[in-house]
Structure formats: C-alpha cells, structure tokens
N, CA, C and O atoms as a Tripos MOL2 file, in Angstrom:
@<TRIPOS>MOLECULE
protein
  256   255    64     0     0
PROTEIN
NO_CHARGES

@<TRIPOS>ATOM
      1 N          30.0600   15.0170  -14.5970 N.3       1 UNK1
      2 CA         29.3660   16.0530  -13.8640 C.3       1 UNK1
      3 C          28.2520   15.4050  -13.0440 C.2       1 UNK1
      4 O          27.2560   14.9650  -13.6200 O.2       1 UNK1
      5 N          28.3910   15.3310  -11.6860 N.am      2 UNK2
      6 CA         27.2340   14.8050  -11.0070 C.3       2 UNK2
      7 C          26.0870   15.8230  -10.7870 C.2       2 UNK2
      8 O          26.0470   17.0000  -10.4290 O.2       2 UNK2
      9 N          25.1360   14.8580  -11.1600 N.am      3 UNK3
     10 CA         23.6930   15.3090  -10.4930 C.3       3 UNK3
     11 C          23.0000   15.5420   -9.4440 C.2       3 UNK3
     12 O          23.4470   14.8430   -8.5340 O.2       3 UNK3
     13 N          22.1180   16.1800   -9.0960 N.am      4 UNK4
     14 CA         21.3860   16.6270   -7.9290 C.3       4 UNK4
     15 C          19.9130   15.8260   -8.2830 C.2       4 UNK4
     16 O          19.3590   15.5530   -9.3480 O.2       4 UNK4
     17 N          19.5020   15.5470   -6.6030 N.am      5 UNK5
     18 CA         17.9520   15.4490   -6.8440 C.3       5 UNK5
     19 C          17.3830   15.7230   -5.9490 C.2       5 UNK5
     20 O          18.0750   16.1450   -5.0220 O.2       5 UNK5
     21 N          16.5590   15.6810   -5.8210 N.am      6 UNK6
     22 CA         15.1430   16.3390   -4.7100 C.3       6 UNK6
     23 C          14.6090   15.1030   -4.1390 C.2       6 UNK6
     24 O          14.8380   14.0920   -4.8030 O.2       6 UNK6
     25 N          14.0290   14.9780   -3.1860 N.am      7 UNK7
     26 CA         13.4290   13.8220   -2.6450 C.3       7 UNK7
     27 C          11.8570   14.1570   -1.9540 C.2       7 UNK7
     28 O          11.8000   15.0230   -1.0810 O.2       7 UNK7
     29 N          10.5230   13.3950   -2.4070 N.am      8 UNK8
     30 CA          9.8210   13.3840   -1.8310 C.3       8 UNK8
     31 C           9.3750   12.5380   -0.5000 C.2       8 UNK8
     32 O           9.7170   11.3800   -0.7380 O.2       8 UNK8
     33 N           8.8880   12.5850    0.5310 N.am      9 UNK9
     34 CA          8.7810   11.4950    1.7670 C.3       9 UNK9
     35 C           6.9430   11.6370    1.2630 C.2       9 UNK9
     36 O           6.2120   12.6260    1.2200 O.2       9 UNK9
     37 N           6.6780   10.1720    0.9390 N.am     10 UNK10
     38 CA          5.2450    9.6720    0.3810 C.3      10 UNK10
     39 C           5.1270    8.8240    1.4340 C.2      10 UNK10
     40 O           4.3880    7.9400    1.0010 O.2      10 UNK10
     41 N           5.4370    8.5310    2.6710 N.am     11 UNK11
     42 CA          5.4940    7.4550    3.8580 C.3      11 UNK11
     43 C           4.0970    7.9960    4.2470 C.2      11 UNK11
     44 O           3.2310    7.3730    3.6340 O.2      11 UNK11
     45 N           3.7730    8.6050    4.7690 N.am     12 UNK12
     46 CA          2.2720    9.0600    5.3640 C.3      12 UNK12
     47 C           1.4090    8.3250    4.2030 C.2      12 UNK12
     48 O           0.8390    7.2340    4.2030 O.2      12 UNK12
     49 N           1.5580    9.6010    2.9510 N.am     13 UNK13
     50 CA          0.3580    8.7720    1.9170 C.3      13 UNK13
     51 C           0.7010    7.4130    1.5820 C.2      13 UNK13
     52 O          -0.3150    6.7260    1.4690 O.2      13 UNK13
     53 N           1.3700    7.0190    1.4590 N.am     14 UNK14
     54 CA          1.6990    5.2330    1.5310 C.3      14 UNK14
     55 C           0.9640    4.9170    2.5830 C.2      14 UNK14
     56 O          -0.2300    4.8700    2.2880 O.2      14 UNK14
     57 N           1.2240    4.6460    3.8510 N.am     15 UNK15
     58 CA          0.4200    4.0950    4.7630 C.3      15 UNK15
     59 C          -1.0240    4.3490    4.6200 C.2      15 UNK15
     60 O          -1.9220    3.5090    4.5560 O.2      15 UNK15
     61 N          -1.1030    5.4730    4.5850 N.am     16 UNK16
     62 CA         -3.0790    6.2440    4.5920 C.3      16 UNK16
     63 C          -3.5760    5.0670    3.3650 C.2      16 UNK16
     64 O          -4.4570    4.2180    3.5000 O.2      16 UNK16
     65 N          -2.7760    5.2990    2.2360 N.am     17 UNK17
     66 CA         -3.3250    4.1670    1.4050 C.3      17 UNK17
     67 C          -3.5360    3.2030    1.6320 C.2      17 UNK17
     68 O          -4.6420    2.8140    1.2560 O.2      17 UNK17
     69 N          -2.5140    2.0590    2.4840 N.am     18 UNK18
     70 CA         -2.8850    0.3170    2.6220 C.3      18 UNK18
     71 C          -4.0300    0.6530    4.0200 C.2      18 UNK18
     72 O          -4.9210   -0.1610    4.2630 O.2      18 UNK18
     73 N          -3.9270    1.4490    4.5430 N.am     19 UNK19
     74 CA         -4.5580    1.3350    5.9550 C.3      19 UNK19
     75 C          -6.0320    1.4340    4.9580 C.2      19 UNK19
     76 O          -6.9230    0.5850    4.9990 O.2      19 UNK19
     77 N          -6.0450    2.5180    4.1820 N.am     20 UNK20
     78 CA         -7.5310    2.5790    3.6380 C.3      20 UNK20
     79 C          -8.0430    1.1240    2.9690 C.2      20 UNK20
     80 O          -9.1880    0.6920    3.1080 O.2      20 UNK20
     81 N          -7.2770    0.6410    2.4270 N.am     21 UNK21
     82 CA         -7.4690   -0.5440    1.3360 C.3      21 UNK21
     83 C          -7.9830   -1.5460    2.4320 C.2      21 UNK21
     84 O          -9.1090   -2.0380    2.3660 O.2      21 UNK21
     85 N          -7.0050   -1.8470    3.5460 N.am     22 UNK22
     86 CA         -7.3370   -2.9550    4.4610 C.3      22 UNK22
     87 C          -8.5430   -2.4090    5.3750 C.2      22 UNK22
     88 O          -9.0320   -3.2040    6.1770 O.2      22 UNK22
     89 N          -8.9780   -1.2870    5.3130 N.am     23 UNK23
     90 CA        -10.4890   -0.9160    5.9500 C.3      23 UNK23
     91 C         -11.4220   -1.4470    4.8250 C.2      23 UNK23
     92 O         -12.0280   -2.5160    4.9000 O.2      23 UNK23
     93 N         -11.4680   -0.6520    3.8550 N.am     24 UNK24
     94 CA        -12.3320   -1.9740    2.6140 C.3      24 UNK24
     95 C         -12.2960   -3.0710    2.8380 C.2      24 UNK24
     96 O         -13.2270   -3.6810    3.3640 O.2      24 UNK24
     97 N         -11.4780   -3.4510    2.5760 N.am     25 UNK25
     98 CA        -11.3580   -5.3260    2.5050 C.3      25 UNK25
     99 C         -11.4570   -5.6180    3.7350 C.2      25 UNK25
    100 O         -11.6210   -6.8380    3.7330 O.2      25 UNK25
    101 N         -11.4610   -5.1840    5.0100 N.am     26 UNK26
    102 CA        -12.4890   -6.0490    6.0500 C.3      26 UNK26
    103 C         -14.2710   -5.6820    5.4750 C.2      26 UNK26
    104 O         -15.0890   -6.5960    5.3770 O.2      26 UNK26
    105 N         -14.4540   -4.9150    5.3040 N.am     27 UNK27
    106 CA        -15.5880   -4.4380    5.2230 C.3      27 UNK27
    107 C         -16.8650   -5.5610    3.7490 C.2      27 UNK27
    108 O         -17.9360   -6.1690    3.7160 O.2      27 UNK27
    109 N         -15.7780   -5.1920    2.8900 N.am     28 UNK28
    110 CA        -15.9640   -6.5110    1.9910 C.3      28 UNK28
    111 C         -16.0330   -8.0850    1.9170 C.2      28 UNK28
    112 O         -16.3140   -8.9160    1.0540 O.2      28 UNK28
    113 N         -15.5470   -8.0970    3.5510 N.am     29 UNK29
    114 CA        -15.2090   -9.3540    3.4550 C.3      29 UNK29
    115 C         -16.0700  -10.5110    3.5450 C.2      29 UNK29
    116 O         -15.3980  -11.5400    3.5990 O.2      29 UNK29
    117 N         -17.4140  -10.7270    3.5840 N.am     30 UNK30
    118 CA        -18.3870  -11.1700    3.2380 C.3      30 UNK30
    119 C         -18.8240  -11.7710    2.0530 C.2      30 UNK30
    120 O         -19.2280  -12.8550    1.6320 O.2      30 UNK30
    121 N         -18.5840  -10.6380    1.6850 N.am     31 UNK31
    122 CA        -18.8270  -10.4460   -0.2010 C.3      31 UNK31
    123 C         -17.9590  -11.9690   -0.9030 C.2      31 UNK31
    124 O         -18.2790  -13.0060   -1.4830 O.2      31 UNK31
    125 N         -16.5150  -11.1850   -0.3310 N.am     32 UNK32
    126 CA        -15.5830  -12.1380   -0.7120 C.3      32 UNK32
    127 C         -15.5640  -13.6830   -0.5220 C.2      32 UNK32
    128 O         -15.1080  -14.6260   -1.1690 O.2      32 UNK32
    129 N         -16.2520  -13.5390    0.6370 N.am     33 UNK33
    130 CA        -16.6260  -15.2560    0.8860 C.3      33 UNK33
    131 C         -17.4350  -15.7030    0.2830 C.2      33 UNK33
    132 O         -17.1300  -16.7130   -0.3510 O.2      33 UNK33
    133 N         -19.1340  -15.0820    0.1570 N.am     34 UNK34
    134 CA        -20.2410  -15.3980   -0.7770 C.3      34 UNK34
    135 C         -19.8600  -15.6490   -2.0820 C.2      34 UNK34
    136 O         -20.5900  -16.1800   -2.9190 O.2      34 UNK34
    137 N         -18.3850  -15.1620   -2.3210 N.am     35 UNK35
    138 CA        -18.9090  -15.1720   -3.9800 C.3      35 UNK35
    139 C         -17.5430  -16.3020   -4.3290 C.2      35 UNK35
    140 O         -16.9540  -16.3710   -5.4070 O.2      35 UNK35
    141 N         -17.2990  -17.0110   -3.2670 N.am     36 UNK36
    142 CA        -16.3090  -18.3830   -3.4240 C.3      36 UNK36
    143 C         -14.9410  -17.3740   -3.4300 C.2      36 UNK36
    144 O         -13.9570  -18.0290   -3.7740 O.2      36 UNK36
    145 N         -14.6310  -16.0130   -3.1520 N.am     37 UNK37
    146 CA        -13.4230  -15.8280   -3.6910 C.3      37 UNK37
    147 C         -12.4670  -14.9080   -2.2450 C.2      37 UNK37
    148 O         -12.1880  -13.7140   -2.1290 O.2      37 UNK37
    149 N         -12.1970  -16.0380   -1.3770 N.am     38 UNK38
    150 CA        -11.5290  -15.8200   -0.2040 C.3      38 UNK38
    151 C          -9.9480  -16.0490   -0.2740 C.2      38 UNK38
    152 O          -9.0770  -16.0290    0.5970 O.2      38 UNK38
    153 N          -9.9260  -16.2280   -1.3770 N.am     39 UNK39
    154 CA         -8.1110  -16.6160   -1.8510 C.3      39 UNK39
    155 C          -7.5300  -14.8210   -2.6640 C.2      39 UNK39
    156 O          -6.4040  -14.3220   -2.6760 O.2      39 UNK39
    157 N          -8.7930  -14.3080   -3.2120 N.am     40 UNK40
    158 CA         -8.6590  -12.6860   -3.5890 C.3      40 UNK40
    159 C          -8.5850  -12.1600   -2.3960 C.2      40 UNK40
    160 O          -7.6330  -11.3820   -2.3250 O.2      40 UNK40
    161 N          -9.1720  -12.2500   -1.4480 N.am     41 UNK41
    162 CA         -9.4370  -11.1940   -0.2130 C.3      41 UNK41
    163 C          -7.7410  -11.8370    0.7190 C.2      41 UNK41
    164 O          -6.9160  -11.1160    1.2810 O.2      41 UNK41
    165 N          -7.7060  -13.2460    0.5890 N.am     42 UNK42
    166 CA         -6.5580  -13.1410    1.7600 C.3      42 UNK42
    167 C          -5.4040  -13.0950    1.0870 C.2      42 UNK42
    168 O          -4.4290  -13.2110    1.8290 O.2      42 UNK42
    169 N          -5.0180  -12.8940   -0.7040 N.am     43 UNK43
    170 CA         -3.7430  -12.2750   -0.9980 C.3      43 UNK43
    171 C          -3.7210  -10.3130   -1.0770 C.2      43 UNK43
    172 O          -2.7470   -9.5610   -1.1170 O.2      43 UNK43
    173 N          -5.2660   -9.9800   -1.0730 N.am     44 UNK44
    174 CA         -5.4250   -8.6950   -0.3530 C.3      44 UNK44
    175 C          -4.7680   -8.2440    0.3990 C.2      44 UNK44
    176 O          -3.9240   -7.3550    0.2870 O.2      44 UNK44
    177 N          -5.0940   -8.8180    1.2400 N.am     45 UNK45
    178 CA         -4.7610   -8.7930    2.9080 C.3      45 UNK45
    179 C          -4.0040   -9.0230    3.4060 C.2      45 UNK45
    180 O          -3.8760   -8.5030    4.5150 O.2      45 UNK45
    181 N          -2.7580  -10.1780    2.8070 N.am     46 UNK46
    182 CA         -1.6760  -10.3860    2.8220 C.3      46 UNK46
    183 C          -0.9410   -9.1250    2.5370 C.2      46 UNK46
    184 O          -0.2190   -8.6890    3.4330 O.2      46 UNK46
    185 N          -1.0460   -8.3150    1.1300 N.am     47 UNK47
    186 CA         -0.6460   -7.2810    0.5970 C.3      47 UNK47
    187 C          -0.2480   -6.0130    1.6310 C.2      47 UNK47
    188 O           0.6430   -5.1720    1.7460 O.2      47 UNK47
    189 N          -1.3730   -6.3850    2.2460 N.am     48 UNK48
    190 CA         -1.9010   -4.8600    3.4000 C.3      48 UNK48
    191 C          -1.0730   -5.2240    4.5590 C.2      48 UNK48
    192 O          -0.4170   -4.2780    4.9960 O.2      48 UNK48
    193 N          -0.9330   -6.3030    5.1500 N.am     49 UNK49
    194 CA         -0.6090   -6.6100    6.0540 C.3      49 UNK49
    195 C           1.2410   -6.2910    6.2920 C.2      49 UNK49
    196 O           1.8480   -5.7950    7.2410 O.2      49 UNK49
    197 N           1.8420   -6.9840    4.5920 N.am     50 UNK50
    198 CA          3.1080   -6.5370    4.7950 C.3      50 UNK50
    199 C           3.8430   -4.9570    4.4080 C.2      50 UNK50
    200 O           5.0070   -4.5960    4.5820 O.2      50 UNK50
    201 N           2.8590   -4.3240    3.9170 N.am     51 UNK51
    202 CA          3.0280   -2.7060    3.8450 C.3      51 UNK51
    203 C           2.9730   -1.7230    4.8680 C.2      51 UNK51
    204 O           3.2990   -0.5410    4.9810 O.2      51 UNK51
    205 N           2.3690   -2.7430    5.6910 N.am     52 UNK52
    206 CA          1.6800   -1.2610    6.8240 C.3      52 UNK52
    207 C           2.6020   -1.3450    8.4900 C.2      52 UNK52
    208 O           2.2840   -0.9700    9.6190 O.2      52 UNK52
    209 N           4.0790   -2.1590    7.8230 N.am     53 UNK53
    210 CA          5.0740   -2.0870    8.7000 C.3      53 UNK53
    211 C           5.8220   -0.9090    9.0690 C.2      53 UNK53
    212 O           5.1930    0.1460    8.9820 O.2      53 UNK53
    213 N           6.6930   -0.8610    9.3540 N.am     54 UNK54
    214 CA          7.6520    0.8540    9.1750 C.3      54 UNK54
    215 C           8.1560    0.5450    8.0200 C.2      54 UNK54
    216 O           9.1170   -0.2230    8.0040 O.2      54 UNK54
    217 N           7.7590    0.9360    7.0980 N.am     55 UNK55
    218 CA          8.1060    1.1880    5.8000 C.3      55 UNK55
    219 C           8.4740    2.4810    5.4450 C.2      55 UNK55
    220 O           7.8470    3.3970    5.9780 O.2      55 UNK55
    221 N           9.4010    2.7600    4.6180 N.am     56 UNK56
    222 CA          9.1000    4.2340    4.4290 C.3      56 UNK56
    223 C           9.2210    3.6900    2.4820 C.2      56 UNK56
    224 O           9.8540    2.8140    1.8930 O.2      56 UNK56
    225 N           8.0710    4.9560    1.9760 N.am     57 UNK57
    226 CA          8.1500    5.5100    0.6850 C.3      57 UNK57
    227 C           8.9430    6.5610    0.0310 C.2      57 UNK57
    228 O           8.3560    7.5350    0.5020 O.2      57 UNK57
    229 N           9.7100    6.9730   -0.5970 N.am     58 UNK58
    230 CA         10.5000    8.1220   -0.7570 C.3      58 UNK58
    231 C          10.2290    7.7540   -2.9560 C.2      58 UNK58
    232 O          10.3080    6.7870   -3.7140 O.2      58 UNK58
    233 N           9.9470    9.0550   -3.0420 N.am     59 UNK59
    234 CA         10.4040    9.5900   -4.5980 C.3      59 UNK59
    235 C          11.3880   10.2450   -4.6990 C.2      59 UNK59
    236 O          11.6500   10.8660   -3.6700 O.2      59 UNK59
    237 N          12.0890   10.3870   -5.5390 N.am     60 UNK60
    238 CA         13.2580   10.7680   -6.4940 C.3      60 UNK60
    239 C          13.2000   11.2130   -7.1880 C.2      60 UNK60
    240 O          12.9260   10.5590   -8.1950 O.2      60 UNK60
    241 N          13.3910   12.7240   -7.3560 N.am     61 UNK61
    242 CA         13.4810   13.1210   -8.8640 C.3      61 UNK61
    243 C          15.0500   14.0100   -9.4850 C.2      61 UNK61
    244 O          15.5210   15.0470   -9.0190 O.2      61 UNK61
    245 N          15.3920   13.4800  -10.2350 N.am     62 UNK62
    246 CA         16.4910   13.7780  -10.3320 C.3      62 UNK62
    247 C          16.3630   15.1360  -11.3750 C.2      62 UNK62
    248 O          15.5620   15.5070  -12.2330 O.2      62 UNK62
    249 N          17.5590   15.6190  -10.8130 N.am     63 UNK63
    250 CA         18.2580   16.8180  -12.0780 C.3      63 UNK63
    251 C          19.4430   16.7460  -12.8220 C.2      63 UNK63
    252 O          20.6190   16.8430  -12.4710 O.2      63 UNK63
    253 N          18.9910   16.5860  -13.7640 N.am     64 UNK64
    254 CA         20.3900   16.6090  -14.8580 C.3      64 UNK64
    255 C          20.8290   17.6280  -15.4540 C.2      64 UNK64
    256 O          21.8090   17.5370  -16.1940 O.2      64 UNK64
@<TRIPOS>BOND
     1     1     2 1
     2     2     3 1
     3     3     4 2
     4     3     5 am
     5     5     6 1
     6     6     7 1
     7     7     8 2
     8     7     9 am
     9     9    10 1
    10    10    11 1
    11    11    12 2
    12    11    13 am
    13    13    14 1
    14    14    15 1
    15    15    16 2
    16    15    17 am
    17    17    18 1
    18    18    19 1
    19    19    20 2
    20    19    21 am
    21    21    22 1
    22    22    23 1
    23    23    24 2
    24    23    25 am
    25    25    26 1
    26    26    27 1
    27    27    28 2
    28    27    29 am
    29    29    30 1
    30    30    31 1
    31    31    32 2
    32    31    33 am
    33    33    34 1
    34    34    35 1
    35    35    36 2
    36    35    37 am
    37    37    38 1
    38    38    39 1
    39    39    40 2
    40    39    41 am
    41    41    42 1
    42    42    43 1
    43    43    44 2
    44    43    45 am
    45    45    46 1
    46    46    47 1
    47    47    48 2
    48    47    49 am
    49    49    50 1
    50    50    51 1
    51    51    52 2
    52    51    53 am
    53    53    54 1
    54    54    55 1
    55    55    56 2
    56    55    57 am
    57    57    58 1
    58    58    59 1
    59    59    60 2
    60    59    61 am
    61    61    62 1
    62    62    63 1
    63    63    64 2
    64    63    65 am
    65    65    66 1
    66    66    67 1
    67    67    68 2
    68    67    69 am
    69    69    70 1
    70    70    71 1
    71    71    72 2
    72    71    73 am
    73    73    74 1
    74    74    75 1
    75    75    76 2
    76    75    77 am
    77    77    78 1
    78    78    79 1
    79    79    80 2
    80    79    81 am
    81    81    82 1
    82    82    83 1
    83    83    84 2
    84    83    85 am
    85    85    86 1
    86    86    87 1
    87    87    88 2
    88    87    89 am
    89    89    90 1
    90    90    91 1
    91    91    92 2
    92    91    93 am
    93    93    94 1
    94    94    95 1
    95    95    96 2
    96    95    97 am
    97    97    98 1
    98    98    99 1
    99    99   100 2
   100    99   101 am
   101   101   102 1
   102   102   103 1
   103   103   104 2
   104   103   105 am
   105   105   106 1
   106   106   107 1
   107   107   108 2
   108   107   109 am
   109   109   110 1
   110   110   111 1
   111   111   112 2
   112   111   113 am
   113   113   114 1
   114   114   115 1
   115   115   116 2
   116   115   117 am
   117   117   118 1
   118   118   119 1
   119   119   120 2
   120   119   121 am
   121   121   122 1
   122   122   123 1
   123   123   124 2
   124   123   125 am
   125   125   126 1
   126   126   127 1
   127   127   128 2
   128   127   129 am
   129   129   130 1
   130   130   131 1
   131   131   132 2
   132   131   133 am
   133   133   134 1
   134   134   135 1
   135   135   136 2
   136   135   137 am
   137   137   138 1
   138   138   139 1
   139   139   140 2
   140   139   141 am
   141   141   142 1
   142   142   143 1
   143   143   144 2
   144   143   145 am
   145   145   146 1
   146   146   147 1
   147   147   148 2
   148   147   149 am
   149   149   150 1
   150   150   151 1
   151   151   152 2
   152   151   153 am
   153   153   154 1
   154   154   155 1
   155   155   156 2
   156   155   157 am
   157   157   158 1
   158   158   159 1
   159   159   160 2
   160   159   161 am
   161   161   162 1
   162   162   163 1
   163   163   164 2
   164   163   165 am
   165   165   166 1
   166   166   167 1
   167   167   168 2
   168   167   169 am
   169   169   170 1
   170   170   171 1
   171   171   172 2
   172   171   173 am
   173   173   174 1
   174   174   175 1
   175   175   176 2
   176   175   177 am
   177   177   178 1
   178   178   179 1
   179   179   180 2
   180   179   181 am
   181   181   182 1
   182   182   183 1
   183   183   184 2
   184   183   185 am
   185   185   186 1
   186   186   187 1
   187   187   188 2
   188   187   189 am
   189   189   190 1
   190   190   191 1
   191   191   192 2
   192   191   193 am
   193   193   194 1
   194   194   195 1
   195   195   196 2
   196   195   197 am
   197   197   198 1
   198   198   199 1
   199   199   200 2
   200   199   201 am
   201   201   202 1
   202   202   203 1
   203   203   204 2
   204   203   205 am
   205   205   206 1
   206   206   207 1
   207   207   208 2
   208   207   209 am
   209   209   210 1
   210   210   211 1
   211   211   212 2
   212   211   213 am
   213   213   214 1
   214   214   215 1
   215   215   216 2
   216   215   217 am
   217   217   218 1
   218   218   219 1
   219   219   220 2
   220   219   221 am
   221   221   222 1
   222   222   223 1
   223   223   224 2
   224   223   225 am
   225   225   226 1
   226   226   227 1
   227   227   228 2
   228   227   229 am
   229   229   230 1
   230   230   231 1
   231   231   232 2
   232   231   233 am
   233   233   234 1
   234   234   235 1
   235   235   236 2
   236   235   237 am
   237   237   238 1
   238   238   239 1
   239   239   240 2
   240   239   241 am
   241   241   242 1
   242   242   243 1
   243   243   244 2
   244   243   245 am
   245   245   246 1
   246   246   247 1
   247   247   248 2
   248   247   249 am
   249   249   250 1
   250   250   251 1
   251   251   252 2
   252   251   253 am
   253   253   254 1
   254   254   255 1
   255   255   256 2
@<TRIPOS>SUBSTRUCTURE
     1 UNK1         2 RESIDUE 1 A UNK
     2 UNK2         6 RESIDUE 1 A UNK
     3 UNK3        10 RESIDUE 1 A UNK
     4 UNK4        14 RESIDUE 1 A UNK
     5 UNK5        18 RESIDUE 1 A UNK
     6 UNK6        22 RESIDUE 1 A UNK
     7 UNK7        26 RESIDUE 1 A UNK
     8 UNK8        30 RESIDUE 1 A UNK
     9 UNK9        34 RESIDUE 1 A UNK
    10 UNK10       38 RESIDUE 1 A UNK
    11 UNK11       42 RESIDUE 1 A UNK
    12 UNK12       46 RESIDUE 1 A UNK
    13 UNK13       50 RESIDUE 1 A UNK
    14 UNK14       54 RESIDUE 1 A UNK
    15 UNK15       58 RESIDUE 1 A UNK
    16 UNK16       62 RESIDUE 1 A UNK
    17 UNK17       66 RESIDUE 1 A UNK
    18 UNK18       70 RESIDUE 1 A UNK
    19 UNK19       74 RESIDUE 1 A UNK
    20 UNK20       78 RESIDUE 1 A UNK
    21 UNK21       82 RESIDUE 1 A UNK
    22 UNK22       86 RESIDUE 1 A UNK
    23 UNK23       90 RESIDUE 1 A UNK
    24 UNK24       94 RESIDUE 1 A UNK
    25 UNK25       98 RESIDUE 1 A UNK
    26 UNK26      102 RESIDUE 1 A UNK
    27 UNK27      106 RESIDUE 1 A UNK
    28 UNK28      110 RESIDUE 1 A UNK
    29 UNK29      114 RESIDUE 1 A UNK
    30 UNK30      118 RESIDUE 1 A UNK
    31 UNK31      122 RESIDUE 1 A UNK
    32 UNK32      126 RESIDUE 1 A UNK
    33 UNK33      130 RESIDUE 1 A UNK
    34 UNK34      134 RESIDUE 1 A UNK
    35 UNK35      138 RESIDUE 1 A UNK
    36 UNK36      142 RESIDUE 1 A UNK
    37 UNK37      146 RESIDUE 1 A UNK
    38 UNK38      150 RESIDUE 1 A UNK
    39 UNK39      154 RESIDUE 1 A UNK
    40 UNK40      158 RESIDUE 1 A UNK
    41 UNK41      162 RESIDUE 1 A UNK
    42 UNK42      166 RESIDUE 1 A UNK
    43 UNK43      170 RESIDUE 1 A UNK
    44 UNK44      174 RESIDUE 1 A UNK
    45 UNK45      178 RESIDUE 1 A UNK
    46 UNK46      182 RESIDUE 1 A UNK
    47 UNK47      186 RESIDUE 1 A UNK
    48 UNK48      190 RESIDUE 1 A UNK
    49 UNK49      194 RESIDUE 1 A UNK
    50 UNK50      198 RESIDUE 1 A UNK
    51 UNK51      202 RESIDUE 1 A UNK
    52 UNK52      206 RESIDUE 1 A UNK
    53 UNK53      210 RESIDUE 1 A UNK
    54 UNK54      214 RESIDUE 1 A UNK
    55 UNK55      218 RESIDUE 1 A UNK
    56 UNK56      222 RESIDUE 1 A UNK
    57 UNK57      226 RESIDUE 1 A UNK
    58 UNK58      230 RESIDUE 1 A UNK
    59 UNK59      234 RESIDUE 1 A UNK
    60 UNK60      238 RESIDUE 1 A UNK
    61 UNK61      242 RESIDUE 1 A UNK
    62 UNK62      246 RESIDUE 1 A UNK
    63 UNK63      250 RESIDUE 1 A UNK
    64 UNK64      254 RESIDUE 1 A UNK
C-alpha cells in the first residue's frame, strides 16, 4: 500500500537564515581576528558562501 506525503518549500527560510548568519560574521569579523581565530570565521563563511546558491530546502512529511 503506498504512501502519501505533504511537502514543505523551507527555500526562503533557508536562505533568510545563511544570509543572516553571513551578515553576523562579517560584522564579527574583527573579533574573529583579535582573538587569533580566523580559521572559525573563514570555515563560517565558507559554510555561508556554499548555501546561499540556488539551493532549494524542501521537508517531507510522510503519511502512513
């Protein structure tokens, strides 16, 4: 007997998220240098950088 599921599109709040994160972490980025730890901020940023492509997010929720 196959199942059904529903699908959420989280692509907006996905992006709004890394876009927010990579507004911090420029903003921080000072900090990050003063305190010797520019290898945290540029695997940050790395992070942000490859998310905020056309990505899309989608949830799944299934029915059984």
């Amino acid at each position: 007997m196959p199942g059904t599921y529903d699908t959420l599109d989280l692509t907006a709040e996905n992006r709004a998220h890394w876009m927010r994160k990579k507004q911090a972490l420029l903003g921080l980025k000072d900090r990050f240098e003063s305190e010797g730890n520019m290898f945290l901020y540029n695997n940050r940023m790395d992070e942000c950088e490859g998310t905020l492509h056309e990505w899309s997010r989608f949830l799944y929720i299934a029915k059984v």
